[in-house]
N, C-alpha and C positions, 0 to 999 in steps of 0.2 A: 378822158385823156386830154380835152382842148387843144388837139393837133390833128392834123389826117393820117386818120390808121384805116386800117383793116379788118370789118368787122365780122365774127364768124358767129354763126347761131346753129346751134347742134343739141341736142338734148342728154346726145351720148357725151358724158363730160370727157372722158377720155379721149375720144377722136376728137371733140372742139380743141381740147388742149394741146391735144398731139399736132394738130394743123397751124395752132398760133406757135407753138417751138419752133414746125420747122419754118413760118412765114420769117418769124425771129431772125432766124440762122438766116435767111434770106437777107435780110438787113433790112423788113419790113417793120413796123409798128402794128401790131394787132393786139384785139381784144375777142373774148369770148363771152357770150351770155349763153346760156341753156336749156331757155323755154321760149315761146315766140312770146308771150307774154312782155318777158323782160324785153324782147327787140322792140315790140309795141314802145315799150315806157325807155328805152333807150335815152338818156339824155344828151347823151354828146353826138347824135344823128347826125348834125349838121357837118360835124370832122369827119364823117366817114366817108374813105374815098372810095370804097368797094367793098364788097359782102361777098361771103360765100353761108349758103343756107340749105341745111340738111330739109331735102322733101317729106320725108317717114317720120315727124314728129308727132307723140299722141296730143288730142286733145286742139289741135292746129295744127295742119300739115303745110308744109314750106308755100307750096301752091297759096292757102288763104292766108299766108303771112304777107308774101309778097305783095301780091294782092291790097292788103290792109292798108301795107306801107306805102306803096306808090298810091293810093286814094290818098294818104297824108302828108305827100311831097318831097316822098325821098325821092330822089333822082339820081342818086349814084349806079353805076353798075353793079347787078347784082348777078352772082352764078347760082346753080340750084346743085346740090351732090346727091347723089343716089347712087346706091348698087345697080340698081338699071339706068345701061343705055343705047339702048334701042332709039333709030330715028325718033318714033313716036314721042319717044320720052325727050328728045332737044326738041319736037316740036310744040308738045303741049308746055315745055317750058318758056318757052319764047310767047307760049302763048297768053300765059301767065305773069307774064311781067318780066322775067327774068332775063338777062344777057344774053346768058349760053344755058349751058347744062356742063356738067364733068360728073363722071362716073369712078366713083369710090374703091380702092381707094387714091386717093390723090399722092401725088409724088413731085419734088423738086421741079423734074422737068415741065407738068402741066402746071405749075404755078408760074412757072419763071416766063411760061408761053401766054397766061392771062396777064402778067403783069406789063410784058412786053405789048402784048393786044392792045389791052387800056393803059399803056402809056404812063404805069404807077412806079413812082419812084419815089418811096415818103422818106426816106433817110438821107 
């Protein structure tokens, strides 16, 4: 993209897509990839002004993504999604690397309350 967007890492392609629509409708710019693989090899990292990253991916769960990524200097805020959210789960996410936590599924108004949080106005 070579601008600051929104980047979402999901495995479920339909709920990555479904969350870049409505960041869209938001008047956000986002992108989706759908293995953590491809967030590893991400090329336009540096434009990304926030992530949101599904925990429950096989083969690499959000946890050692994030993880990966902050050893390699991303430094944007990142949230973690999951159908769980129990304290425990915003706490091992923070512990993790992560911003916050949000629990699945997401809607308009928790977007608009992260964007508001980190202060994200890409449009």
């Amino acid at each position: 993209m070579n601008t600051p967007h929104i980047l979402v890492v999901d495995d479920n392609v339909a709920a990555a897509d479904g969350l870049v629509r409505l960041l869209k409708a938001l008047g956000q710019p986002a992108q989706a990839v759908y293995a953590p693989e491809d967030a590893l090899e991400y090329e336009d990292r540096k434009h990304v002004a926030l992530a949101f990253v599904d925990i429950g991916m096989p083969d690499m769960d959000g946890f050692e993504l994030i993880g990966r990524m902050r050893q390699d200097g991303f430094g944007a805020p990142a949230y973690s999604l999951s159908g769980y959210g129990q304290e425990e789960d915003r706490l091992r996410a923070r512990e993790a690397g992560f911003t916050d936590h949000l629990t699945k599924p997401i809607g308009a108004a928790e977007l608009r309350e992260v964007l508001s949080i980190q202060s994200i106005k890409l449009s």
